[in-house]
C-alpha positions in Angstrom: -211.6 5.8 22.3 -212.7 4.1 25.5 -214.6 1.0 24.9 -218.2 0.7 26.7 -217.0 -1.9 28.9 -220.5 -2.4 30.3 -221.3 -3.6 26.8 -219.7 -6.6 27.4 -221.0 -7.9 30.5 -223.9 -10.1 28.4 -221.2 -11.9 27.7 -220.8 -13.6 31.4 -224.1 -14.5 32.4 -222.8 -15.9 35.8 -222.8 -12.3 36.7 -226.7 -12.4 36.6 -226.5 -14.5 39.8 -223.0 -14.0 41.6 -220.6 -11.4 42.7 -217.7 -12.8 40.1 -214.4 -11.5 41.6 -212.6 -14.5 41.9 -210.1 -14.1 37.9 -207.1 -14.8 39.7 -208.4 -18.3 40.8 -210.8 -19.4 37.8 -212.5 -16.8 35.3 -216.2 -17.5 33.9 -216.0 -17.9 30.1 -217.9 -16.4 27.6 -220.8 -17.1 25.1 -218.4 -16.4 22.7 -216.1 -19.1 24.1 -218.9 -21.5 24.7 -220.1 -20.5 20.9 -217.1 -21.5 19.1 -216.5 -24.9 21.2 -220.2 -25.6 20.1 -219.0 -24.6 16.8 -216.0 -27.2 16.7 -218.4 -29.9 18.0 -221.3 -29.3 16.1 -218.8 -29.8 12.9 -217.1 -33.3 14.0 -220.8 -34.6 15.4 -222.0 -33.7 11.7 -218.9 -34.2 9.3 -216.3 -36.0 10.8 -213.1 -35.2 9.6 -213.9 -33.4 6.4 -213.3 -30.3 7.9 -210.1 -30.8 9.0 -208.1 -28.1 7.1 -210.4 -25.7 9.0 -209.4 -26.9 12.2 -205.8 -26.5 11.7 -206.2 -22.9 9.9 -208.2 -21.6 13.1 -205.7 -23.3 15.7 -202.7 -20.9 13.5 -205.2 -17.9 13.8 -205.3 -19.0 17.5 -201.6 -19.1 17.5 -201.1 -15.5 16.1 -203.8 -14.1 18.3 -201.3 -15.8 21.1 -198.6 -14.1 19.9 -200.0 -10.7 19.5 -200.8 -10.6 23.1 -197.9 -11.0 24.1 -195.5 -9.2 21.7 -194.1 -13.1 20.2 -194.5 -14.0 16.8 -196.4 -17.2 16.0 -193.3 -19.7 15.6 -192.7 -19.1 19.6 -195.7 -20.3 20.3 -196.5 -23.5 21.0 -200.3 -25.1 22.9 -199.9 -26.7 26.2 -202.4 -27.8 28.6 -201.6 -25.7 31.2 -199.1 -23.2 33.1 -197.7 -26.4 34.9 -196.9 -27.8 31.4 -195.5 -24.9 29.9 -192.7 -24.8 32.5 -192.3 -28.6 32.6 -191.2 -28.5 28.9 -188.7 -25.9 29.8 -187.3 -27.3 33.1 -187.1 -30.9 31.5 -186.1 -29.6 28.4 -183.0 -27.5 29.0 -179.4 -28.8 28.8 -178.6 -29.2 32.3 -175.2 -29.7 33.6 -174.8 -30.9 37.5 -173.6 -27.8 39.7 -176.4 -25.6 37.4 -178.9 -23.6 39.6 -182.5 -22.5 39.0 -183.1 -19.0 41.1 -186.6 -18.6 42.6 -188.8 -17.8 45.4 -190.2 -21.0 47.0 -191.3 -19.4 49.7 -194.0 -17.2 47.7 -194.3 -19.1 44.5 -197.3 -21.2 43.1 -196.3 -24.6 43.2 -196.1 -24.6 39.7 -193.1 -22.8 39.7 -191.6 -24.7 42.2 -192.1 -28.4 41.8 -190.3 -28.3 38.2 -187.6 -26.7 39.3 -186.9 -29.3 42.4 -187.5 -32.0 40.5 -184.1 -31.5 39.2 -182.6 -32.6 42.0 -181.3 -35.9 40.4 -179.9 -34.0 37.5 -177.6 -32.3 39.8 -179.4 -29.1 39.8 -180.2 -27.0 42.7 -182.6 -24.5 43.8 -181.1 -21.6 45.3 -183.9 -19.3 47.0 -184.2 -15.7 46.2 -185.6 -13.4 49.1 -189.4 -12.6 49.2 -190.0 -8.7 50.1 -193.4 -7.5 50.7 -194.5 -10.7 49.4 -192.9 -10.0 46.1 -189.3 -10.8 44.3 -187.7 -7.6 43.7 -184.9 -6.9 41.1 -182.4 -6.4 44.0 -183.7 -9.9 45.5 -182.5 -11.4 42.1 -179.3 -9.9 41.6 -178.9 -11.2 45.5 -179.6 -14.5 44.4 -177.3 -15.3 41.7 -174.1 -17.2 41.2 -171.8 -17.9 38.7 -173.4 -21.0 38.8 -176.9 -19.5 37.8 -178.5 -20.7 34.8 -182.1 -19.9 34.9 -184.4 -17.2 36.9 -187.7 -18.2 37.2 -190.6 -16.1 38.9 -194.8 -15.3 38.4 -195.0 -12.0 36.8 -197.6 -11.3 39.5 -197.7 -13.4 43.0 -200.5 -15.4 43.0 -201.5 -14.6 46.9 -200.2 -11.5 47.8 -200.8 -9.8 44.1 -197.5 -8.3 44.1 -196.3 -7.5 40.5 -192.9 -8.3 39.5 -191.1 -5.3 37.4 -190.0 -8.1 34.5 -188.6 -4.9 32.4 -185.8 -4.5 35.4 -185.5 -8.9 36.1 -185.2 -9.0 32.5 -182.9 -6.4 32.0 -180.4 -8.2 35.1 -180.8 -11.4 33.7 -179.6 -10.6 30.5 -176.4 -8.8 31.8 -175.9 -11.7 33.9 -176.4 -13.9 30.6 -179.1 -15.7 32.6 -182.6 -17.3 31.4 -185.3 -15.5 32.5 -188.6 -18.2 32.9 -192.0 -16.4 33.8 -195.2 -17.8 35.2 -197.8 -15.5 33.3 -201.2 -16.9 34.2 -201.5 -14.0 36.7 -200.4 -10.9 34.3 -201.6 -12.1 30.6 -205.1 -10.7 29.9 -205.4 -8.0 32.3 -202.0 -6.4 31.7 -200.3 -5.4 29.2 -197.4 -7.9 28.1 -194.6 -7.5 26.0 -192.0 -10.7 26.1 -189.2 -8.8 23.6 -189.3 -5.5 25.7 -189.2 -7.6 28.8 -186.4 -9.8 27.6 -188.1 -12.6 28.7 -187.1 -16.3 27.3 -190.2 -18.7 28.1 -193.4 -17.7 29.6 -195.9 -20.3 30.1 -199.9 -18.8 31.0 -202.9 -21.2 30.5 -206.2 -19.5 29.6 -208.8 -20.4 32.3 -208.3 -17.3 34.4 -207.6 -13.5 33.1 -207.8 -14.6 29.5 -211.4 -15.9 29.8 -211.1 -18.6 28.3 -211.3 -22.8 29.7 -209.0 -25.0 31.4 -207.1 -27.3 29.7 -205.5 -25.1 27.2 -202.4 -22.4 27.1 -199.5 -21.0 25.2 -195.7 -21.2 25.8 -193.9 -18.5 24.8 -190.1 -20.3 23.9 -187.6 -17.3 22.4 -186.6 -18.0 18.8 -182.7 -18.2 19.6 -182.9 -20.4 23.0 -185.2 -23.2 21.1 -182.1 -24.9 19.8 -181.4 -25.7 23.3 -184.8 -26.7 24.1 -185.2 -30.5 23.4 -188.9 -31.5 23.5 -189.6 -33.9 26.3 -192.2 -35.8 24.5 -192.2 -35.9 20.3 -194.7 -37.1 17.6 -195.8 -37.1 14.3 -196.3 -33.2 15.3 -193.1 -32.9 16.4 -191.8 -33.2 12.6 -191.0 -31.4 9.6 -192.8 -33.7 7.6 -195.8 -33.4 9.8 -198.2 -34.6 7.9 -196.6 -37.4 5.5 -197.6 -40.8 7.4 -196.4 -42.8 4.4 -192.5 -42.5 5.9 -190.7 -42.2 8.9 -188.8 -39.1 8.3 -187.8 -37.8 11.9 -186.1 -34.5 11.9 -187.6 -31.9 14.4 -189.0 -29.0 13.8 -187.0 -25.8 14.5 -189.6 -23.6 15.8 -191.8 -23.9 18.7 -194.2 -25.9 17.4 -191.8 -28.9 18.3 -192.7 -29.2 21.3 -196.7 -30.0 20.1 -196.2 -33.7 19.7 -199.9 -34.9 18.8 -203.3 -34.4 17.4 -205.0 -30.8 19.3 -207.2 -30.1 21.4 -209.1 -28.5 19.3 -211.9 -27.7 21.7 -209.6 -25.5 23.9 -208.0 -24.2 20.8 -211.7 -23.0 19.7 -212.6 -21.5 23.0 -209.1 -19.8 23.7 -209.3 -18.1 20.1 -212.5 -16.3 20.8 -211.1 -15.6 24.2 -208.3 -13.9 23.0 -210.4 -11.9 20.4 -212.2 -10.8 23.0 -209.5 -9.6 25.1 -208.0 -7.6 21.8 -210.8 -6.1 20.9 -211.2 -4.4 24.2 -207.3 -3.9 24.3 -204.6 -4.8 27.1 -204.6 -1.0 28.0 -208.0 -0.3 28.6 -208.3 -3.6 30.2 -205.3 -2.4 32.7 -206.8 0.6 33.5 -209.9 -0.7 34.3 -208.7 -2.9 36.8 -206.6 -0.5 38.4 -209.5 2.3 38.8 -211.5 -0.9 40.2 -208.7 -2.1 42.3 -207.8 1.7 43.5 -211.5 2.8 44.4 -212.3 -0.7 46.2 -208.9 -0.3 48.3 -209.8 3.6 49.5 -212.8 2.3 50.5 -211.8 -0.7 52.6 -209.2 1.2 54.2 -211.8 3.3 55.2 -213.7 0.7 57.1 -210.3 0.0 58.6 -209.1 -3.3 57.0 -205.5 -4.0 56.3 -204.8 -4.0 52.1 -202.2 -4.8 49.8 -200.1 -4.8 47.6 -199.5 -1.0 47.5 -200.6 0.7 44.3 -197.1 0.8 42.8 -196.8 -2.7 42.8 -200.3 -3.6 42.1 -201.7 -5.5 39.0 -204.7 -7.4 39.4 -205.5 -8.8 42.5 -205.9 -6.7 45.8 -205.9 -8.3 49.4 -207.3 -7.6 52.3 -208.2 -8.7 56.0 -210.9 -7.3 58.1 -210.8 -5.1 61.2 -212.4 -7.3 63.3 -213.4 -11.2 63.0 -212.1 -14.3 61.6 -211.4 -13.8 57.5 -211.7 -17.0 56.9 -215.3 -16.7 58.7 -216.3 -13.4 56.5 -214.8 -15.8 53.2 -217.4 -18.4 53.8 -219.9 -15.4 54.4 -219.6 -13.8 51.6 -219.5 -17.1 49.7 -222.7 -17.9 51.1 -224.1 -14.9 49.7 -222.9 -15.0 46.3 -219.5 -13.3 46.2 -216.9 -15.7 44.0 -213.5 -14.5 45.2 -210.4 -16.6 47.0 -208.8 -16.8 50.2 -205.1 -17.3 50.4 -203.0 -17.1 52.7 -204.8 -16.2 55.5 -206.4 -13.1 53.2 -209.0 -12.5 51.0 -208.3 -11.9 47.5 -210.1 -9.9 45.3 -209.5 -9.7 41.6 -211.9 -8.4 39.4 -211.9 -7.9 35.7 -213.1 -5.4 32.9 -216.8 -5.9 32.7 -217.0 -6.1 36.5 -218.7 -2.5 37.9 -217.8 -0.1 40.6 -221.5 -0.5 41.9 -220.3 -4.4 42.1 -217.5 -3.4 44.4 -219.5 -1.0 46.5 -221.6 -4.2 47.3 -218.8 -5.6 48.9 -217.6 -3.3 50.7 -220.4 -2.7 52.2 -221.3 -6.1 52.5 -217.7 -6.4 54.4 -219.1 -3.4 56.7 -222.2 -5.2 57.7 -220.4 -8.2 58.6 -217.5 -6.2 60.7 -220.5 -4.2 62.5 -218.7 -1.1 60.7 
């Protein structure tokens, strides 16, 4: 049954006033989101701590929602702050040996997954560069790029400028012949694909909530594979950390075996709230419909600005979320700061403007644009 995606637009009131296209960079949250934040604070302004047991049951609830997005179960799943922390832990957290290498794109990639990676450096590990094509990594870039000396592949399951989508099924599927860690940078695929971490063969994936999952920043999941966390040592431990978390009368320090290891202190419960009702969200509409939306979005916007003449991309077979685009005629970084002034949210990278729209978001709302695009081109 196809959800009544319209429905859910009361949910976003930014979309009263702007053109919100901009869930690749950072996504509006919900009422929902903001409800259940006011919900956490309006219990600690009023009770203090006596509700504590209720905090931790909703931050497992969070946890299995996680995990049910992505095809994990709840023990590979532990909170992090953010994308960037996520693959910290792993980069700083693996058993390095000097001569090891780390394959990725640092020609394409987000910073994020770059900077942990070269930060090896004095741990004798070295970056070795896989190709970009189209401004994606392809399978065959990969398998280019390793060495007997290859330990770990890391890459964005969809390139942050260029949109490009990475086929994970295939990268997975080499790295595991190649008996090779596969690390993914999720932010841009989880909530408006489809994700499934077993099927993908995927070992970590790190994906913070404040774009397509709707939800705030300072909050995420990493995903950490059940039989590679034995070789994941936390970088940071606390009471948390423990199997005896909650016994302060001893010291009793023997690590938890499961992700939540790598959760060293007291929650953020505030995130926790927001990116549970975030995720429910997201379920209840469902990671397929959600796809599909975006793509008949994404493919009717790309006809039309190809119409007007402007150069797009990616191409629809490598397409998730995100479509680019540069005008006919004109400086884009001049018609950005026009349509900003006019209400549009969206980014410009890389020289390009990038649209990314999500679910609730309207065909009539990317009609606007393009003809907004047309009366600033002289179309």
């Amino acid at each position: 049954m196809t959800p009544s995606f319209d429905s859910y637009r009361a949910q976003f009131p930014v979309l009263e006033k702007q053109l919100y296209l901009n869930h690749a960079g950072v996504a509006p949250t919900s009422l929902r989101a903001a409800a259940a934040v006011r919900e956490w604070m309006e219990d600690v302004v009023h009770h203090g701590v006596r509700h504590e047991r209720q905090w931790e049951a909703r931050a497992e609830h969070t946890r299995r929602l996680a995990a049910r997005l992505i095809g994990a179960e709840p023990e590979e799943i532990a909170f992090v702050r953010n994308t960037s922390h996520g693959l910290g832990l792993v980069a700083e957290g693996l058993d390095w040996r000097p001569g090891d290498e780390v394959a990725v794109a640092t020609s394409l990639e987000y910073p994020s997954n770059v900077y942990p990676w070269l930060h090896l450096k004095d741990r004798g590990v070295e970056v070795r560069e896989i190709a970009a094509s189209e401004g994606g990594v392809t399978p065959e870039a990969v398998a280019a790029a390793l060495t007997p000396r290859t330990r770990l592949v890391a890459v964005s399951s969809v390139q942050y400028a260029s949109g490009y989508r990475t086929d994970l099924d295939a990268v997975g599927a080499l790295c595991e012949r190649a008996g090779v860690l596969l690390c993914v940078d999720g932010i841009q695929s989880v909530g408006c694909l489809p994700v499934d971490v077993k099927r993908s063969r995927i070992h970590f994936l790190s994906a913070d909530s404040h774009k397509w999952m709707l939800g705030i920043s300072g909050i995420g999941m990493l995903y950490a594979r059940k039989d590679v966390l034995p070789r994941l040592r936390p970088v940071l431990v606390g009471w948390r950390s423990t199997t005896d978390a909650w016994n302060f009368h001893r010291s009793h320090f023997e690590l938890r075996s499961d992700a939540l290891k790598l959760e060293e202190g007291s929650h953020s419960y505030t995130g926790i709230y927001a990116l549970g009702a975030a995720l429910e969200l997201l379920l209840e509409v469902g990671a397929d419909a959600i796809e599909a939306r975006i793509r008949e979005l994404l493919r009717a916007l790309d006809a039309e600005l190809r119409a007007l003449g402007c150069d797009t991309g990616p191409a629809p077979e490598h397409r998730a979320g995100i479509l680019t685009f540069l005008p006919p005629s004109g400086d884009p970084r001049q018609l950005y700061g026009w349509l900003t002034e006019r209400e549009v949210t969206l980014s410009f990278r890389r020289g390009r403007l990038r649209i990314s729209p999500h679910f609730y978001n309207r065909p009539d709302e990317l009609e606007r644009l393009v003809r907004m695009v047309r009366d600033f081109t002289g179309g």
